[in-house]
C-alpha positions in Angstrom: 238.7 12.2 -0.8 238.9 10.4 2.5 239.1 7.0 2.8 241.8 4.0 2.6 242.7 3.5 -0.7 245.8 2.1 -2.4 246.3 2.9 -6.3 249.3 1.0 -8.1 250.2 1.1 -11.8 250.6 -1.3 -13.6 251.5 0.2 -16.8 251.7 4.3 -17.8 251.7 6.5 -20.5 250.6 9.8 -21.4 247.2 8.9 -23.1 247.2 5.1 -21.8 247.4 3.6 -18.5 246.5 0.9 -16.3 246.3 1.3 -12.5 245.1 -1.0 -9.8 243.0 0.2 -7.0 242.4 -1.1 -3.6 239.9 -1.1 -0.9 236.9 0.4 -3.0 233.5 -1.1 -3.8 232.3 -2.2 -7.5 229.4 0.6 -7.0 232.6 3.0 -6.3 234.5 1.2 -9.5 231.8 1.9 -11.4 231.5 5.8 -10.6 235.0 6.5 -11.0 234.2 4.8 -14.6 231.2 6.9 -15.1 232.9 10.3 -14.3 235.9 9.5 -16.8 233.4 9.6 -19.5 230.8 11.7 -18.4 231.7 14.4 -15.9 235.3 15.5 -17.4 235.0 18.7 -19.5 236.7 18.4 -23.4 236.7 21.0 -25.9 235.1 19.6 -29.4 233.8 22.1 -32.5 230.0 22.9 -32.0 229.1 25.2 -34.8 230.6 25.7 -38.0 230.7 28.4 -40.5 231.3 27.5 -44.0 233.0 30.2 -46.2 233.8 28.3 -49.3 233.5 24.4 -49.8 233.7 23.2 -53.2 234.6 19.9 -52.4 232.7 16.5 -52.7 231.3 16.8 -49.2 228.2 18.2 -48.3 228.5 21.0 -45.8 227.1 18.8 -43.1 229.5 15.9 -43.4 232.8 18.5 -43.2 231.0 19.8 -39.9 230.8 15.9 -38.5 234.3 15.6 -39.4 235.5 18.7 -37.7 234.0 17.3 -34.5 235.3 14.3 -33.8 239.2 16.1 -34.3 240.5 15.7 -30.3 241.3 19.4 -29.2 244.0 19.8 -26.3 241.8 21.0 -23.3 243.8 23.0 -20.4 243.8 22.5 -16.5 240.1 22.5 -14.8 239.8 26.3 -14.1 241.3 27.6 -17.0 237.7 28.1 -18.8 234.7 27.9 -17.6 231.6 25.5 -19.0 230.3 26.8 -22.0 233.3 28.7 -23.2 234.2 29.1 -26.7 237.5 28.8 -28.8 237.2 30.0 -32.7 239.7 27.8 -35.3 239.7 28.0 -39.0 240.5 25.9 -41.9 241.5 27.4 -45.6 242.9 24.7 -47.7 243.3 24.8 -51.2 243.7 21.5 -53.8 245.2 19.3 -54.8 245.9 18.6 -51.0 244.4 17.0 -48.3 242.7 19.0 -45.4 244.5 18.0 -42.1 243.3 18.7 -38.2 247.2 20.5 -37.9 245.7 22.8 -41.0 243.4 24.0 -38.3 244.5 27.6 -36.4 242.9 28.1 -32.9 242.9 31.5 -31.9 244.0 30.6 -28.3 247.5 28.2 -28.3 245.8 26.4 -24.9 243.3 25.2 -27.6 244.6 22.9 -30.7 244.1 19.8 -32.7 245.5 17.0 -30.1 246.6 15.2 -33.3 248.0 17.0 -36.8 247.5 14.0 -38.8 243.9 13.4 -38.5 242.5 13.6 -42.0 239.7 16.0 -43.0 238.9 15.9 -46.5 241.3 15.2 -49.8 240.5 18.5 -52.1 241.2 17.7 -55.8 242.7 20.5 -58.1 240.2 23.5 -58.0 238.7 22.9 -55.3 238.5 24.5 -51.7 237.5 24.3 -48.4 237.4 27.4 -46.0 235.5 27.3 -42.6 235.5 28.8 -39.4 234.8 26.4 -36.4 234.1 27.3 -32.7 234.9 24.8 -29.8 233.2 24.6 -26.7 233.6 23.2 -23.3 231.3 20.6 -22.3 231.2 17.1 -20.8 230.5 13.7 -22.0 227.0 13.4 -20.5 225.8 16.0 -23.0 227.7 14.4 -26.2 229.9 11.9 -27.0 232.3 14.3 -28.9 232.8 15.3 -25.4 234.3 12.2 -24.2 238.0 12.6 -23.7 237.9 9.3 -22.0 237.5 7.0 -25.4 238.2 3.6 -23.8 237.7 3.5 -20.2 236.9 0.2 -18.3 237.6 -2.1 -15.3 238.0 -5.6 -14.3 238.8 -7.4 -10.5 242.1 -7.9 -9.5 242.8 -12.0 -9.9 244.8 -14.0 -8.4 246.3 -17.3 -9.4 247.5 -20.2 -7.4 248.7 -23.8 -8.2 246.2 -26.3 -6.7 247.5 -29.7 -7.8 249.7 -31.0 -10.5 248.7 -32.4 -13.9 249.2 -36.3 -14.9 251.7 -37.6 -16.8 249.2 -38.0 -19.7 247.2 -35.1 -19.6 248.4 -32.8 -22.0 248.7 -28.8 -21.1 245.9 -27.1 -23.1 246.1 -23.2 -23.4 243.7 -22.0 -20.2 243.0 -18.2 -21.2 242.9 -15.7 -18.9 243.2 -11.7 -19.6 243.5 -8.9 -17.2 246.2 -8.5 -14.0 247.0 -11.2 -11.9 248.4 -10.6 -8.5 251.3 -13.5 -8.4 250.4 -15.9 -5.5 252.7 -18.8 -7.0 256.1 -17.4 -8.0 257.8 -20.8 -7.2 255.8 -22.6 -10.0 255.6 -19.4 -12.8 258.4 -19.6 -15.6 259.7 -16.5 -15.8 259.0 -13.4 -18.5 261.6 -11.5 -20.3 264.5 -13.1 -18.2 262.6 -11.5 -14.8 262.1 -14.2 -11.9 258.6 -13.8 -10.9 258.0 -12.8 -6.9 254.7 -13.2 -5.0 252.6 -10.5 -4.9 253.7 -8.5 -7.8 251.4 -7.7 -10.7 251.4 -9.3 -14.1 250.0 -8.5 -17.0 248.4 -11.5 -18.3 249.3 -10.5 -22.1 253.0 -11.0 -20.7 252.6 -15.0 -21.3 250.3 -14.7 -24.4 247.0 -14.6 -22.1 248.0 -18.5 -21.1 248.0 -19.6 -17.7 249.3 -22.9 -18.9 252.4 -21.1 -20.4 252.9 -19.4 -17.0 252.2 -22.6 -15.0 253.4 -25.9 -17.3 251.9 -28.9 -15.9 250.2 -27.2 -13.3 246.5 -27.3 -12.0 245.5 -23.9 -11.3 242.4 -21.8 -9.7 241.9 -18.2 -10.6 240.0 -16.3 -7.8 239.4 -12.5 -8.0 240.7 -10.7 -5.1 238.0 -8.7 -3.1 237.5 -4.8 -4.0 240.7 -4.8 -6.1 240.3 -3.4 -9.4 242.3 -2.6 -12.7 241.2 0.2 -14.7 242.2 0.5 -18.1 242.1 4.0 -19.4 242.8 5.7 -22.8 242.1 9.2 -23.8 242.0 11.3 -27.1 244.6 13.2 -26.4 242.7 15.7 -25.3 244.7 15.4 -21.8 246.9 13.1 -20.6 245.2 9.8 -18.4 246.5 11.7 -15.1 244.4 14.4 -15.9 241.3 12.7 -16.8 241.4 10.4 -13.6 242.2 12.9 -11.0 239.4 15.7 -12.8 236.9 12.9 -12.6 237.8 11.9 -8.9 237.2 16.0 -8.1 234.3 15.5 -10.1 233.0 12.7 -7.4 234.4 14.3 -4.2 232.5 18.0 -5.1 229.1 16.3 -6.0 229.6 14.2 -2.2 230.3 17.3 -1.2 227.2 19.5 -2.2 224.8 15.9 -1.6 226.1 16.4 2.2 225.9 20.4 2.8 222.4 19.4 1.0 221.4 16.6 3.5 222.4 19.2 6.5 219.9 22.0 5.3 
């Protein structure tokens, strides 16, 4: 997607990350949020056949269960929208019914987690279903929302205005998010590392406290123009890289078929 943009993590994992993104607008922010939890495609189990169930649970409530389990969902292009994966369940008691219990008949397709728990079957009792996935996106259900804890804040930045008076004491000013260091010559350092201008800080670093990172300093947060940190988390149903660069694609084909529209 054209434009001048500058993306910096902060802090990355598989299924969690934070990033920081310059030179975009909040009306941009906000669609790159949208299209994380709306436009990326997730498998989740639609319909369910119940063979036997002669547990506790009404046939219903095993079916809602089944469909909030986080199913791996491959590379855009892999299936199209729509597509269905069959799984299926048999346990037998005394045991308890796990999401790794669950057998997909294509490997591309399993339980993101094995240790999600289903039901606990007593002695006797049994529960045998068959379950198929589909693809579809968030905007049609939220058991199709890969992206389970998605938002973003402004960049801040810090700087040391004044100092405090001898008798004023140094009470906790909170402050969560990033902060973009703009006073390194009056922050105590974290974990031994000397703090440098310009480099980003997460705020839970110093306990969310500006007035542990700046004793006896007066201080003025400011946010820093179209600079925001996103803070994204999925199901495991992909990793975070996946989810952010589907939904960019996401953004970039609908500007796409909005401006071959507008040239008809």
């Amino acid at each position: 997607m054209a434009g001048d943009y500058e993306v910096e993590f902060v802090d990355r994992g598989d299924r969690e990350a934070r990033f920081l993104v310059r030179g975009i607008t909040p009306a941009f922010a906000n669609g790159i949020r949208r299209a994380m939890i709306a436009d990326v495609p997730t498998f989740s189990v639609d319909t369910v056949r119940v063979i036997e169930n002669s547990s506790v649970m009404f046939d219903e409530q095993i079916g809602h269960r089944l469909g909030l389990v986080p199913l791996t969902t491959p590379e855009p292009g892999e299936f199209e929208l729509g597509e269905e994966v069959t799984l299926s369940l048999d346990v037998q008691g005394p045991d308890t019914a796990y999401s790794g219990d669950l057998v997909s008949a294509d490997d591309m397709v399993q339980p993101a987690d094995e240790n999600v728990p289903i039901i606990d079957l007593k002695e006797g009792q049994r529960l045998e279903v068959e379950a198929d996935a589909v693809l579809d996106r968030g905007k049609s259900h939220a058991k199709h929302q890969g992206g389970v804890a998605v938002g973003y804040r402004h960049l801040q930045r810090v700087e040391v205005v004044g100092e405090k008076s001898d008798f004023e004491e140094d009470e906790p000013e909170i402050l969560r998010g990033v902060i973009e260091e703009a006073a390194a010559e009056h922050a105590e350092p974290v974990d031994d590392e000397e703090p440098e201008n310009g480099q980003l800080v997460a705020t839970e670093t110093f306990d969310n406290d500006l007035s542990a990172r700046y004793p006896g300093k007066e201080v003025e947060v400011t946010d820093v123009g179209n600079a925001f940190v996103f803070h994204v988390e999925t199901d495991g149903s992909f990793s975070v890289d996946d989810l952010v660069g589907t939904a960019i694609d996401t953004i970039e084909n609908r500007a796409a078929e909005l401006q071959e529209a507008v040239q008809l």
